[in-house]
N, C-alpha and C positions, 0 to 999 in steps of 0.2 A: 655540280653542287653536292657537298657533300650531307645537304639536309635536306631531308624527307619531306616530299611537298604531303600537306596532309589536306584530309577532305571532311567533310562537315555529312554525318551519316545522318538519316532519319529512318528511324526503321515502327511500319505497323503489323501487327500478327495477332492472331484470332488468343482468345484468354486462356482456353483449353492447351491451348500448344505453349504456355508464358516460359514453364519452367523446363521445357526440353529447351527452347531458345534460348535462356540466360544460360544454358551447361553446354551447348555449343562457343557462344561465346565466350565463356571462363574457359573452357582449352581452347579455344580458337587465339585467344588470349595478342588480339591487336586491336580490342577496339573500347577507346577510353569513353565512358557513359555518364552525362551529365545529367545534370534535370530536367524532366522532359517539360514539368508543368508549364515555361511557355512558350510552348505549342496550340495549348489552349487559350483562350480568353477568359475571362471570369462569367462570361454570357453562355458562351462554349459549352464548358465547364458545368456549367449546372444544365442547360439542356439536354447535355447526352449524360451526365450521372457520371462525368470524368474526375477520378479523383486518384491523389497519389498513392499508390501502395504502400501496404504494412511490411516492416519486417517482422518475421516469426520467430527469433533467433533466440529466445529463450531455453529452450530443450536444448537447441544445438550446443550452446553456451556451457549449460548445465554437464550435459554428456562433455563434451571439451575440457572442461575445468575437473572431471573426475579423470580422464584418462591423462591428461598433463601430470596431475597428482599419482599416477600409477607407475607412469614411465619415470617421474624425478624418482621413485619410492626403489624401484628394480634397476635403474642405471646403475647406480654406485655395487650394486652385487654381480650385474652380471660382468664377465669377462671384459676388458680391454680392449676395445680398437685401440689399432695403429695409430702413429699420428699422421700418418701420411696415405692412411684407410678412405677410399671414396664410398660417396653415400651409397648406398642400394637402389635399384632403378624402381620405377614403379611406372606402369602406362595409363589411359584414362581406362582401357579394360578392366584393369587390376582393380581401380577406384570405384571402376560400378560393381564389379564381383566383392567387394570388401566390404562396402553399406548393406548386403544383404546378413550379412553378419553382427551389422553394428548391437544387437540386443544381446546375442550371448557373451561379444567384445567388452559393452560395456558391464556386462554382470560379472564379468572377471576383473576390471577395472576396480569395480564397488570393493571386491571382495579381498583385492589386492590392498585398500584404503583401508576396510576394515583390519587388517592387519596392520597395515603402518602406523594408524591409530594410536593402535593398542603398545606400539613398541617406542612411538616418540612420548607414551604418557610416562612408562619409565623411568627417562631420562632425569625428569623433573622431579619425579617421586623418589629417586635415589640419590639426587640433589638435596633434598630436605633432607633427608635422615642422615645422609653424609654433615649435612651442618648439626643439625642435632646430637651427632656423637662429639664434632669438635665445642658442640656447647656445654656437652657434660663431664667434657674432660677436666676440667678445674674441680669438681664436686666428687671426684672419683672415690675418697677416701669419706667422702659420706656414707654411715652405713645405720641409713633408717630411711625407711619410705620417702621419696620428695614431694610424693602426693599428703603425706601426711600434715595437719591442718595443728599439730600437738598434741594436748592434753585440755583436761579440763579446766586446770590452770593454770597451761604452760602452754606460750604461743610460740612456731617457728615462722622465724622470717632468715629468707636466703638473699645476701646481696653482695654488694660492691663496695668498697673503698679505692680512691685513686692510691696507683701504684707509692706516692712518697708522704703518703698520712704518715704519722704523727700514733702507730696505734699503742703505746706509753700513755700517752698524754690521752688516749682516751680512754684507755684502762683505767686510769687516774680518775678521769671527771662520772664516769660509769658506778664507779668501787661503791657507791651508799647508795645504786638507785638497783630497783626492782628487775637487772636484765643482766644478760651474759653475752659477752660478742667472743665469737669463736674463728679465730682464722683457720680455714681449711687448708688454700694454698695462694699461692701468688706469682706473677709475671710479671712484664714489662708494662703491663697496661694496666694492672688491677690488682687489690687482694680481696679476695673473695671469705666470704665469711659468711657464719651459721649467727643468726641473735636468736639467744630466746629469751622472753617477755612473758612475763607477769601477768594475766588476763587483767585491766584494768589501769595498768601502768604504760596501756603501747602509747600514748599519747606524748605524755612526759617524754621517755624514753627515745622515742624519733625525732625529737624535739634535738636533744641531743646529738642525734646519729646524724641527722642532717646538715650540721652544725660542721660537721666535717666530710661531707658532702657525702654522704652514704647514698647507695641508686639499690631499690630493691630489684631481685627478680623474679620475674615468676617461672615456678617449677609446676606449677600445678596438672601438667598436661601428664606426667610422667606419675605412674602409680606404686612404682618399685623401686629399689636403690639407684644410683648411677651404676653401679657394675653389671646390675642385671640388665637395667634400658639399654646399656651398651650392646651388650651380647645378644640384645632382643633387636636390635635395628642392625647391627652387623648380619643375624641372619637374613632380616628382609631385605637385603641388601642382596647376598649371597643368592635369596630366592631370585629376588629382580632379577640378576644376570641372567638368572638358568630359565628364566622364563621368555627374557630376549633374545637367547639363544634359541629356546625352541620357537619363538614368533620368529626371526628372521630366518631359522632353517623350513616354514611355511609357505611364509615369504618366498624363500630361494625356488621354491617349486614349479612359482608362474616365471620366472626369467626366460624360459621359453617361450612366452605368453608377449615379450617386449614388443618383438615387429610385427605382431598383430596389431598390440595395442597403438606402435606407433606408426604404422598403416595408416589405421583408421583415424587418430589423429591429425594424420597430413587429410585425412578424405573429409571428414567432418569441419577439418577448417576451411577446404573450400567450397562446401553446404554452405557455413556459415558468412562467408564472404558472395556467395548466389543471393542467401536469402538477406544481406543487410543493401545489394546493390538496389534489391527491387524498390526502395525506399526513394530512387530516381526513377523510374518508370510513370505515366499516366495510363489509368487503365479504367473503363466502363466496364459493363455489364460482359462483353464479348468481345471485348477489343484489348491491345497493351499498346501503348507507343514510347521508344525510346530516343533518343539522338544522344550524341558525340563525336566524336571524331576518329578517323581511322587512316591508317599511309595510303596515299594512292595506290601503291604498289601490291596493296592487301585487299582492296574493292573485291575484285575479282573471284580470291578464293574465299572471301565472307560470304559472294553468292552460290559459289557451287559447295561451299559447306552447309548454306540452308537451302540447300534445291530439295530438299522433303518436305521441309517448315511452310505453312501458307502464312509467306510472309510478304511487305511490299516493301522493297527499300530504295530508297534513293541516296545516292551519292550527289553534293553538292559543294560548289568553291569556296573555299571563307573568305568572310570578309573584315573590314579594318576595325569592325569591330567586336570580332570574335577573339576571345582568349584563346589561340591557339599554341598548344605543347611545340614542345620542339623534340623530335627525334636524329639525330645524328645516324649518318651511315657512310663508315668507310673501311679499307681494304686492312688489313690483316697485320698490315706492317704500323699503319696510324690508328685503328683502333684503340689498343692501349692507353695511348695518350690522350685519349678523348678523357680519362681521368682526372687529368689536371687541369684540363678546359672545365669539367663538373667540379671542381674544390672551389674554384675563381666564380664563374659564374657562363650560364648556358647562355647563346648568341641568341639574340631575338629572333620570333618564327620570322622567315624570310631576309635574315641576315647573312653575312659571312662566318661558314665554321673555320677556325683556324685552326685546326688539328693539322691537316696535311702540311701546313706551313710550321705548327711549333712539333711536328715530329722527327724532320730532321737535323733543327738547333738542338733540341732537347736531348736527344741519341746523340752528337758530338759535344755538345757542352757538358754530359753528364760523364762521359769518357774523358776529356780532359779533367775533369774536377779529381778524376778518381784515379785515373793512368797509373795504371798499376795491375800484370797479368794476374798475381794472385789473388786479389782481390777481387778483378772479374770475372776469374773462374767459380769464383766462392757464390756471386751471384748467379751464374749461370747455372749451378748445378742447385741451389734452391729454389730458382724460379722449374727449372725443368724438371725437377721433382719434382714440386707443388702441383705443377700444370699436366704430366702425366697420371703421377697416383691420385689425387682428391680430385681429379673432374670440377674444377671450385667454375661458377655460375658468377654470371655480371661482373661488378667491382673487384670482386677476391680475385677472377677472373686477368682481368684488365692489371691488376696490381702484378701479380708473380710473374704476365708478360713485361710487363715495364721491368721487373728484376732482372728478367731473361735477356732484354736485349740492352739494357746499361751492363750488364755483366760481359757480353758482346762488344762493344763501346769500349770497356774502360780495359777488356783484353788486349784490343788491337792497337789502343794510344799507348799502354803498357809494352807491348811490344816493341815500338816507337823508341819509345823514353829507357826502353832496358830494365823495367821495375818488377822484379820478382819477389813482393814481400818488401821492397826497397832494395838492399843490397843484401838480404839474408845468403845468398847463394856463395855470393863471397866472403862472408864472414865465415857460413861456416866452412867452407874450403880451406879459409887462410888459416882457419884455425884448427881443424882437426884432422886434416889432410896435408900432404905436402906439397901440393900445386893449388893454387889459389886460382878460382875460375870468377869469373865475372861475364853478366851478359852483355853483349852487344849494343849499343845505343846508339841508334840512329843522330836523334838530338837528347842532349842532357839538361833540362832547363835548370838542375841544380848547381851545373856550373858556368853555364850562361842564360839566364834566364832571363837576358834584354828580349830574344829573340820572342820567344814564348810571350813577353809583354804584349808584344807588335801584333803578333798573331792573334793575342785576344782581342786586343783593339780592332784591327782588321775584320776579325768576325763580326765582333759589334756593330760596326758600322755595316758591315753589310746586312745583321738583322734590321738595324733601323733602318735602313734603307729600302728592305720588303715590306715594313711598318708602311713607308707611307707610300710606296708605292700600293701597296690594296688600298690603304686612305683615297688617296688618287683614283682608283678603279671606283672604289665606293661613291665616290662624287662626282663621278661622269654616269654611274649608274642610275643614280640619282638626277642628273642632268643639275647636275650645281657646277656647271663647266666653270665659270668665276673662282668658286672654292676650291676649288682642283688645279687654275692656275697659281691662283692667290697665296693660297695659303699652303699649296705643296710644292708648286712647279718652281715658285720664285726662290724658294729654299735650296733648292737642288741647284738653281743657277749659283746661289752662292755656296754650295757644297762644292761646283766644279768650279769655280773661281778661287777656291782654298786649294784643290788639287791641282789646278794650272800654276800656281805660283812657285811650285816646284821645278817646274818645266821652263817658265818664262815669267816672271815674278808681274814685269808688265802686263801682261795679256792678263795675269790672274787676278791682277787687283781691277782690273779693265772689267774681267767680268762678273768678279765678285761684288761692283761697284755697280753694277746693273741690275742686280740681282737685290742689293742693297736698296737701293732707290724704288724697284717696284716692290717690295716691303713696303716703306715707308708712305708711297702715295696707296694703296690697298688694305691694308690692315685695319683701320681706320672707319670701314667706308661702313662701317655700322652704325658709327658714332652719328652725331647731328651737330653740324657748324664744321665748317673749315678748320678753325685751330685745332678744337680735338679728334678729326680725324688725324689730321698732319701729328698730334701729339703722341695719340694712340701709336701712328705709324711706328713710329720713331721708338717708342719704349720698346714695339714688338723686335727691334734688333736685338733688347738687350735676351732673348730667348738664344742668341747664341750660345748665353752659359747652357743653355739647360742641356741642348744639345752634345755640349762638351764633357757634360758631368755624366750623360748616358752612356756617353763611346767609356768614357773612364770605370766606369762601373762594370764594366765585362772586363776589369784588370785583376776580377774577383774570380776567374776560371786560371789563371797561372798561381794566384794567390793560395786558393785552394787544393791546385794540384803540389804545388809546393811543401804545402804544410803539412799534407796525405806523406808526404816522401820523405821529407823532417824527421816527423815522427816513428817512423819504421825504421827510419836508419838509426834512432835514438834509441828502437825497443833494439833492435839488432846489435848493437854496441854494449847493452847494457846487458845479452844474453851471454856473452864469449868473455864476458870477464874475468871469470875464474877458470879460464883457459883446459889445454887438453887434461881433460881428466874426466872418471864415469862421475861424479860431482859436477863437473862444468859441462857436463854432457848432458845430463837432467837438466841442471839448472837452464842450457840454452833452453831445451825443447819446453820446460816452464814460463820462462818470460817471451820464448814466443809466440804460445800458443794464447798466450793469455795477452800480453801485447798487441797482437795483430789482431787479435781479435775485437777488443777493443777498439784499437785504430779504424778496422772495418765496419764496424758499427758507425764510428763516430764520421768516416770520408762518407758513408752513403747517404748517412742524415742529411750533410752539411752539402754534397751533392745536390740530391731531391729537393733540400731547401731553396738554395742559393741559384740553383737552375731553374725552378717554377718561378722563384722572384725574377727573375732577368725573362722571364714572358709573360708576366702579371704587371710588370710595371715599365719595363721600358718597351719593348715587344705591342703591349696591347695597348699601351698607352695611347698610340700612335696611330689605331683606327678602331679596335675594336666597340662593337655597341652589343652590350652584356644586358642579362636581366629575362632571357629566354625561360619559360618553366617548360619543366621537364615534361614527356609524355608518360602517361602512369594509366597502361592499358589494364581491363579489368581481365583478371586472370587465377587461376589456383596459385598458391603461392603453399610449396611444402618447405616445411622444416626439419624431416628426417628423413625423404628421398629425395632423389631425383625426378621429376617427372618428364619422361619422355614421350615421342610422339610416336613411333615406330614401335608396333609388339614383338619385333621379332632382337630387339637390343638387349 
């Protein structure tokens, strides 16, 4: 089996020891902690003073959320990792020698904020006055105070006209009243203009101005010309820079200060993940008690990890009605693909994993989809990069294996089929050399590609065929011997009743026709009354479509290796067009790089697609029982090192 039988933990330990035992289990990091409260009764529970613990996570939170804010404030300054840079290691040593530090950590943290502070207020502040000069540029040729309020009986007012007034026509209707409109300048969206008004006459007079939609504005914040506000905000402007220059050259100072800061960040987040667990704990005066679950395979060093702790535990079997996790474990080569088993959905605890079964469909199906040596190479050398330099953890993990070994796959059908880039090799030979080379090809499916139909067919059938044969295993496991004949065996009589009629058309129909029949009297036998078993029966033949439309739908691995080899040969064709010359020399190595690469993108997509769908639906269709949840042991979880278990790594 390739899943982890798991055990149902109960653990007691004195209250004094609570918090070395939850930091044993956070690096011990296999054992999932539920709530303990029932353990107790409500009777229990108040007799011995049993009640659930607090988390304290406040500070820790607090401190978290300033050193988060330190490290986003110093990452963009300090220097550049690689992309292909693995994290830095850290051990649980590192983690306890780190917290002894967390107060002078965190007061450089503060004081890194205090700076960032002060340089993201900037931003804003130089934001306004940047608008503020585009708002005085219309008023430039104003040359009198805009703070000025006029005279003693002469008022100004600053405003607007839309851009296609009519200002004739209000020259005109203006000429006998008590005011003066002044245009200063104008644009696509306004003319701006000075009025001045009569102390006593502004009434009248707006009356008028509004009339052709005049919008005043107010200048009043500005106490000097426009030429002078200008030259006055252009400098704090100029200040602002020189001021964020010298705050981020402050700044710059702690960037040696990062992997402290984000040290103690991976260490304080697993403080704060110790102290929100205990919130499942039940704990009295001098006691804690915990449960959950942990692998059988882990019992063991759980106890010789607390063999200091005075603790009591018990290891116990679950039962049917325990929500038990599902942890998956297998070898090196199916690993991986326990990926795409986690996208679909995890097998119920104590079900069949089907990894070992969809790893080696999946590894041939994803190679034909893509059969193409350069193209495999291309994966191969990104997953083996990824997997050497960045050390990548779980999924990221599982993922660049899956690139590593379909780039494996899709080399060796590549090879098969002769596909280097498609026919790049011979284009460009034919074309810019004088002997035209072409690779070898075993089979061509582009110029007979019945063969390559039969093949996927053939595959298909023999996927559905391991489909129900675990169906079959699962139903005798189960002791549903009836369902097992019924509903799988009588199929396969008329699977081999289809394949005998090749052989001997009589004998085939002979046995396909017995196979048919016990169909028809079993299918049924769920039903109540006679006729609608027999009817039931009977409809259940018409599933031989369905049958038929599965085998047909794996014509989707020639389909798409086809289309991969199309298209290359199309970018290929369309690179040697402008023939020998350093012009059609460029131009190939432009539309191929750019071509192919595309195409490569687009074949792996449609790969990983088109190959997870052909074990999601035809594949699992056929026995699997999904709906398992995952195991989610309580543990440090860093996000800027590695933590390892070994000091001397």
């Amino acid at each position: 089996m390739a899943e982890v039988t798991m055990k149902r933990l109960t653990l007691a330990g004195l209250a004094q020891e609570k918090e070395e035992v939850l930091k044993q289990l956070a690096f011990f990091g296999a054992v999932e902690i539920h709530d303990a409260a029932p353990l107790a009764t409500e009777e229990e529970a108040a007799q011995y003073g049993a009640v659930s613990d607090t988390a304290e996570s406040g500070e820790l939170r607090g401190d978290l959320e300033k050193l988060q804010g330190a490290i986003h404030a110093l990452t963009p300054l300090a220097p550049k990792k690689g992309l292909l840079q693995a994290k830095p290691h850290i051990t649980r040593q590192g983690m306890e020698d780190a917290i002894v530090h967390r107060e002078s950590v965190a007061a450089t943290a503060d004081e890194v904020m205090r700076i960032q502070r002060a340089r993201l207020a900037i931003a804003p502040d130089t934001a306004k006055m940047e608008g503020q000069i585009l708002s005085l540029e219309p008023w430039l040729s104003v040359d009198i105070p805009l703070g000025s309020s006029g005279t003693k009986l002469v008022d100004v007012v600053y405003g607007t006209f839309p851009a296609l007034t009519d200002m004739a026509a209000l020259q005109e209707k203006i000429s006998n009243m008590d005011c003066c409109v002044e245009t200063v300048s104008s644009d696509k969206n306004a003319i701006y203009c000075v009025v001045l008004l009569y102390r006593g006459s502004e009434e009248e007079c707006m009356a008028v101005l509004r009339e052709f939609t005049f919008s005043r504005v107010s200048l009043r914040e500005y106490t000097d010309t426009p030429v002078k506000e200008t030259e006055r905000l252009k400098k704090a402007i100029e200040e602002n820079a020189k001021t964020y220059e010298t705050l981020t050259g402050e700044i710059s100072q702690y960037i040696g200060d990062l992997p402290r800061l984000q040290e103690m960040a991976d260490t304080l987040n697993g403080r704060l993940a110790m102290s929100e667990i205990r919130t499942n704990l039940l704990v009295t005066e001098k006691a804690f008690f915990l449960t959950g679950f942990i692998p059988e395979e882990r019992c063991q060093a759980l106890e010789q990890g607390l063999k200091d702790c005075n603790v009591a535990i018990e290891f116990s079997d679950v039962t049917e009605d325990d929500d038990v996790p599902v942890l998956l474990k297998n070898n090196k080569f199916v690993e991986p693909y326990e990926m795409v088993t986690e996208m679909y959905s995890l097998p119920l605890y104590g079900g069949l994993d089907p990894n070992p079964f969809v790893a080696p469909f999946f590894f041939l199906f994803f190679g034909i989809m893509i059969a193409d040596i350069g193209y495999g190479l291309i994966l191969v050398l990104i997953g083996s990069l990824m997997l050497l330099k960045t050390e990548p953890q779980g999924m990221a993990k599982k993922l660049f294996t899956l690139a590593l070994y379909g780039g494996i796959s899709a080399t060796i059908v590549g090879i098969i089929t002769g596909s280097f880039f498609g026919d790049l090799i011979y284009q460009f030979t034919s074309t810019f050399t004088s002997h035209a080379i072409a690779l070898k090809a075993f089979f061509d499916p582009l110029t007979n590609p019945i063969p390559m139909l039969v093949l996927s067919c053939a595959l298909g059938v023999i996927h559905l065929l391991l489909g129900m044969a675990l169906a079959f295993w699962q139903a005798l496991k189960r002791k549903d011997y009836m369902g097992a004949f019924a509903d799988i065996g009588l199929w396969w009589v008329v699977f081999a009743g289809i394949a005998l009629i090749f052989v001997s058309k009589n004998l085939g129909l002979s046995v396909m026709g017995v196979g048919a029949l016990g169909l028809v009297l079993t299918q049924g036998r769920s039903k109540k009354g006679f006729i609608s078993k027999l009817w039931s029966g009977i409809l259940s033949l018409y599933n031989i479509t369905s049958y038929l439309g599965d085998v047909l739908s794996y014509s989707r691995l020639m389909a798409l290796g086809l289309s991969g080899a199309v298209i290359a040969q199309v970018f290929n064709a369309i690179s040697v067009l402008l023939g020998k010359s350093v012009i059609g020399f460029i131009v190939f190595v432009l539309v191929a790089l750019v071509g192919h690469a595309l195409n490569t993108f687009l074949s792996v997509l449609g790969a990983y697609v088109h190959t997870s769908r052909l074990q999601y639906v035809e594949f699992f269709g056929k026995f699997y029982e999904s709906g398992g949840r995952a195991f989610d042991p309580f543990k440090i979880k860093t996000q800027y090192y590695n933590l390892i278990s070994k000091e001397d790594k």
